[in-house]
C-alpha positions as a Markdown table, in Angstrom:
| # | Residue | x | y | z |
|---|---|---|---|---|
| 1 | Unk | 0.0 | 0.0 | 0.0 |
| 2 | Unk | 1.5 | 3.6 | -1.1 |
| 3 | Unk | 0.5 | 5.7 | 2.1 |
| 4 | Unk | 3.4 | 6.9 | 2.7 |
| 5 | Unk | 5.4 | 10.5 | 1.2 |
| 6 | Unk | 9.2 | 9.7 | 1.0 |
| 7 | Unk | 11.0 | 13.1 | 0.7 |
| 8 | Unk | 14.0 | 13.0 | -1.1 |
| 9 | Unk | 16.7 | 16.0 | -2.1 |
| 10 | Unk | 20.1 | 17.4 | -1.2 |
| 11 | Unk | 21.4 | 18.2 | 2.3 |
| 12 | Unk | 19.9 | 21.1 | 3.0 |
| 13 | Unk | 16.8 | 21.4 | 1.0 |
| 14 | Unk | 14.6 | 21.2 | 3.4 |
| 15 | Unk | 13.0 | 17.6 | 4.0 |
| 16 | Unk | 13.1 | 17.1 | 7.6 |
| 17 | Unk | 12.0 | 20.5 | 8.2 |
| 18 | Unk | 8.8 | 20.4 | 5.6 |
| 19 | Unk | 8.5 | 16.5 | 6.8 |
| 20 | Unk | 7.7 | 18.1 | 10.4 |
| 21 | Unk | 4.9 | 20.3 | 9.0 |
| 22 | Unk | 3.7 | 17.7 | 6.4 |
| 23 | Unk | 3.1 | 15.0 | 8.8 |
| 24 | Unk | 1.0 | 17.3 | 10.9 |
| 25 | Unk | -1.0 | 18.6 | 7.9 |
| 26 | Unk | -1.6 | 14.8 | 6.8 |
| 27 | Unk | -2.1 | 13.7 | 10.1 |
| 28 | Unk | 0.9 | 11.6 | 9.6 |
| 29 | Unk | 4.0 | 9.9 | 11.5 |
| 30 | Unk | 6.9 | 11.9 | 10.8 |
| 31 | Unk | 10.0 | 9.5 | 10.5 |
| 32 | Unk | 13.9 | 11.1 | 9.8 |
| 33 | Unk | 15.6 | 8.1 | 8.3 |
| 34 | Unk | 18.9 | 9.7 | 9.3 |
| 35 | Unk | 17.8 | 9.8 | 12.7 |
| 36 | Unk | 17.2 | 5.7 | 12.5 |
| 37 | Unk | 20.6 | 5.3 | 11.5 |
| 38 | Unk | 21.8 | 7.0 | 14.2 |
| 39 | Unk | 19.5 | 4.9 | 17.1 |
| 40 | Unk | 20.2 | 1.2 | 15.5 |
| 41 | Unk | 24.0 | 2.2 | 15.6 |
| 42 | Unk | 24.2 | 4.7 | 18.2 |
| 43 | Unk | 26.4 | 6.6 | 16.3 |
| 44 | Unk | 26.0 | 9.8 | 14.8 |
| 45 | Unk | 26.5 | 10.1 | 10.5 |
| 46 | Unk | 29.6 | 11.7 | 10.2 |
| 47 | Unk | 31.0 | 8.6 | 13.0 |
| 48 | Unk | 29.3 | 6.2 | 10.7 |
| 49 | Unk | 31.2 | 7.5 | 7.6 |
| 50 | Unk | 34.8 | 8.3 | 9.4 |
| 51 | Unk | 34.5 | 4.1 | 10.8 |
| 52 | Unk | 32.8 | 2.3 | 7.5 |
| 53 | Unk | 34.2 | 4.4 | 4.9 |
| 54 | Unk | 32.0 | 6.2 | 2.2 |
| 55 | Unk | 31.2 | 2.8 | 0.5 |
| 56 | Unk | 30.6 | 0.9 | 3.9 |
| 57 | Unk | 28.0 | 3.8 | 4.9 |
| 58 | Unk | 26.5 | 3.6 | 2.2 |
| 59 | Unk | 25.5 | -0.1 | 2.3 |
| 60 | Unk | 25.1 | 0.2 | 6.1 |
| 61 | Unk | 22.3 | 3.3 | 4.7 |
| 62 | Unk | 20.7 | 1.1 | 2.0 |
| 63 | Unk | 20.0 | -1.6 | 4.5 |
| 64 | Unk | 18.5 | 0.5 | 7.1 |
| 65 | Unk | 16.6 | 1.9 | 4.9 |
| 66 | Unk | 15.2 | -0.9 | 3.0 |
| 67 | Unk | 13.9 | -2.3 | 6.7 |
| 68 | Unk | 12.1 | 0.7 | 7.6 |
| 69 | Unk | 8.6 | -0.3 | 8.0 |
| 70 | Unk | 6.1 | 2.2 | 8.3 |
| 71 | Unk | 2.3 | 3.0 | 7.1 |
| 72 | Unk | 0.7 | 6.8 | 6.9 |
| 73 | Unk | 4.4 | 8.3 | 7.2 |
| 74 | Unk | 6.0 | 11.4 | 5.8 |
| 75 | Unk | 9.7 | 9.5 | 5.7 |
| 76 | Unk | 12.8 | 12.3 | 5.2 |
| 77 | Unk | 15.5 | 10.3 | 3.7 |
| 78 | Unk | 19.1 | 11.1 | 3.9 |
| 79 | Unk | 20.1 | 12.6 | 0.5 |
| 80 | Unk | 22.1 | 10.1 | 0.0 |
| 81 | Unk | 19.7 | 7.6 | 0.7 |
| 82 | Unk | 19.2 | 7.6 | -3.2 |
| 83 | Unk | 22.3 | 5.5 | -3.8 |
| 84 | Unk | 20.4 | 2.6 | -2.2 |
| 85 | Unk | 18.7 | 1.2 | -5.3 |
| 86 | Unk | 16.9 | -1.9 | -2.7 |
| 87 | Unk | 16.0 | 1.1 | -0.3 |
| 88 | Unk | 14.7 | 3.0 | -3.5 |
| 89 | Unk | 12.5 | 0.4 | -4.7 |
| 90 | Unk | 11.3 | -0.5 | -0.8 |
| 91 | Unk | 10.2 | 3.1 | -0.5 |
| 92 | Unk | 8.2 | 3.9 | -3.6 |
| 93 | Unk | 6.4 | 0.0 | -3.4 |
| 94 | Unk | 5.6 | 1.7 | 0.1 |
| 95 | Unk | 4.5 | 5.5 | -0.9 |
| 96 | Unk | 5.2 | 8.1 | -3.1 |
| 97 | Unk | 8.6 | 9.7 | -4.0 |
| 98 | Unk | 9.0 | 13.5 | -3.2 |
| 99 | Unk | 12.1 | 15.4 | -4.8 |
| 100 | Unk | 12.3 | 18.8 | -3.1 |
| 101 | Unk | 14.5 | 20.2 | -5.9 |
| 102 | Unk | 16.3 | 23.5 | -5.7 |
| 103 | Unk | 18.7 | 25.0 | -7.7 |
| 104 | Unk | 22.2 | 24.6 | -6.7 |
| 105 | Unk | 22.9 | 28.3 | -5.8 |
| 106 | Unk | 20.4 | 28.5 | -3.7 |
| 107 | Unk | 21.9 | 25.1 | -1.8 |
| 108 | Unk | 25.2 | 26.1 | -1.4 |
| 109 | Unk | 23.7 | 29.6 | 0.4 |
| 110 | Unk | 21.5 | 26.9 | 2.8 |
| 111 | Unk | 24.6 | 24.4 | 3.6 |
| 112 | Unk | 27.1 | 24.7 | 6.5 |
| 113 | Unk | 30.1 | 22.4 | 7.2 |
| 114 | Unk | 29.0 | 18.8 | 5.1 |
| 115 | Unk | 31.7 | 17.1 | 7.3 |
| 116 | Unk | 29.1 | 17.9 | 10.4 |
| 117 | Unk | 26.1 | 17.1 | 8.7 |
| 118 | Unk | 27.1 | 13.5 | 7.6 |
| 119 | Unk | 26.9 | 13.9 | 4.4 |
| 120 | Unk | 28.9 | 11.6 | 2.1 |
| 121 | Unk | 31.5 | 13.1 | -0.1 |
| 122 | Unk | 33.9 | 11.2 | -2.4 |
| 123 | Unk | 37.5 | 12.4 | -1.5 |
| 124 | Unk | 37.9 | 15.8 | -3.9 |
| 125 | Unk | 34.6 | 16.0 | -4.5 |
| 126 | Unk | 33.2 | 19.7 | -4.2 |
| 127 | Unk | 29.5 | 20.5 | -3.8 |
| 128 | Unk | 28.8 | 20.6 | -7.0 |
| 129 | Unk | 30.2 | 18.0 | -8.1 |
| 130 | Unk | 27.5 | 16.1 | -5.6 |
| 131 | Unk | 25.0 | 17.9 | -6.5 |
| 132 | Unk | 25.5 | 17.0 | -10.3 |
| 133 | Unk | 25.9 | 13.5 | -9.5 |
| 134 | Unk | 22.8 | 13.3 | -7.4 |
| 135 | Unk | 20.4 | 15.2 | -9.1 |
| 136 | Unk | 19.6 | 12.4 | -12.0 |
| 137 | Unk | 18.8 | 9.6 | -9.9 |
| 138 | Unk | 16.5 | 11.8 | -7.3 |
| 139 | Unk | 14.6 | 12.7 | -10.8 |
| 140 | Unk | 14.8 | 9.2 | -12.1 |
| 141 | Unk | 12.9 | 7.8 | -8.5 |
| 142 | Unk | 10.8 | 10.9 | -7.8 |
| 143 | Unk | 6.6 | 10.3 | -8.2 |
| 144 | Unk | 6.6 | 13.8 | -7.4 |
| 145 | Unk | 9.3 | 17.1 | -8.8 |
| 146 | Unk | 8.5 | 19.8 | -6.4 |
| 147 | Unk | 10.6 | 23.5 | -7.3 |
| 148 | Unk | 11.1 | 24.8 | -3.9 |
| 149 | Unk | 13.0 | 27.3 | -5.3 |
| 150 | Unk | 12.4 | 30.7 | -3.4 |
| 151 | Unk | 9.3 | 29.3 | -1.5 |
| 152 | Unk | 8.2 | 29.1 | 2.1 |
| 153 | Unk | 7.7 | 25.7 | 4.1 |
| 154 | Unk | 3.7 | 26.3 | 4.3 |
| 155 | Unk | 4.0 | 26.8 | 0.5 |
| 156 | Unk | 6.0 | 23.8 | 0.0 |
| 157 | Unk | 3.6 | 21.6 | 2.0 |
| 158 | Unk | 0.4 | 22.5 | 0.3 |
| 159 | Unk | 2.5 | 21.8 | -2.9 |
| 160 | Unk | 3.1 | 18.6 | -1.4 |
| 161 | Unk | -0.1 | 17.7 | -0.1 |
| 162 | Unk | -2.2 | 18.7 | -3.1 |
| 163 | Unk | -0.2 | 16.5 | -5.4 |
| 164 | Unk | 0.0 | 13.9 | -2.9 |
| 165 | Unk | -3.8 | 13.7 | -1.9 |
């Protein structure tokens, strides 16, 4: 059964905070996948990614994420949850796939240190060059393209839910 919204996007572009305000205007569970990482290990990300490596993070990501049971959820995935092609499939068999898109101008001005916010970088790989890998395969599993380009969280949730509903 779909009856679940899985946001997906870059760090920075807003899922957890728009999941928060989702879930309540769907009278929904709100679920950080990130955050589930962090409670099965009891580790936080960037931990996770100094101990397993980038490609040993990843897997460990995919798994969790392809586990994660859940019914009338908004689910904010780590953005680099889209990697996980089993974790991918599990969540849009399970709901529908949100992208929050925004351009990458306006992600760079949102982002502080990526080393603090767990976020998985390939060694000499700038921002950009994440953001250009990434952006094809969040199009390729989205349901949903939402431009959240320039827009408020209240805006992007009635986006959101009058796509979703």
């Amino acid at each position: 059964m779909r009856n679940n919204v899985i946001l997906t996007g870059m760090p920075g572009s807003g899922k957890s905070t728009v999941g928060v305000v989702l879930a309540k205007g769907l009278g929904y569970r709100f679920l950080d996948s990130d955050l589930v990482i962090q409670e099965r290990t009891g580790k936080l990300l960037y931990q996770l990614i100094e101990e397993l490596g980038e490609a040993g993070f990843l897997a460990l990501e995919n798994e969790i994420n392809a586990s994660i049971l859940a019914s009338h959820t908004v689910i904010a995935t780590g953005g680099s949850a889209i990697y996980g092609k089993e974790a991918m499939e599990h969540f849009k068999e399970n709901g529908k796939v949100v992208y929050l898109k925004l351009p990458y101008g306006e992600l760079a001005e949102r982002l502080g240190d990526l080393h603090e916010r767990g976020v998985v970088l390939k060694p000499g790989f700038t921002l950009k060059d994440l953001y250009d890998e990434r952006v094809p395969l969040y199009e390729r599993y989205a349901d949903i393209t939402l431009d959240c380009s320039n827009k408020s969280i209240r805006q992007v949730m009635e986006e959101i839910k009058s796509k979703y509903e």
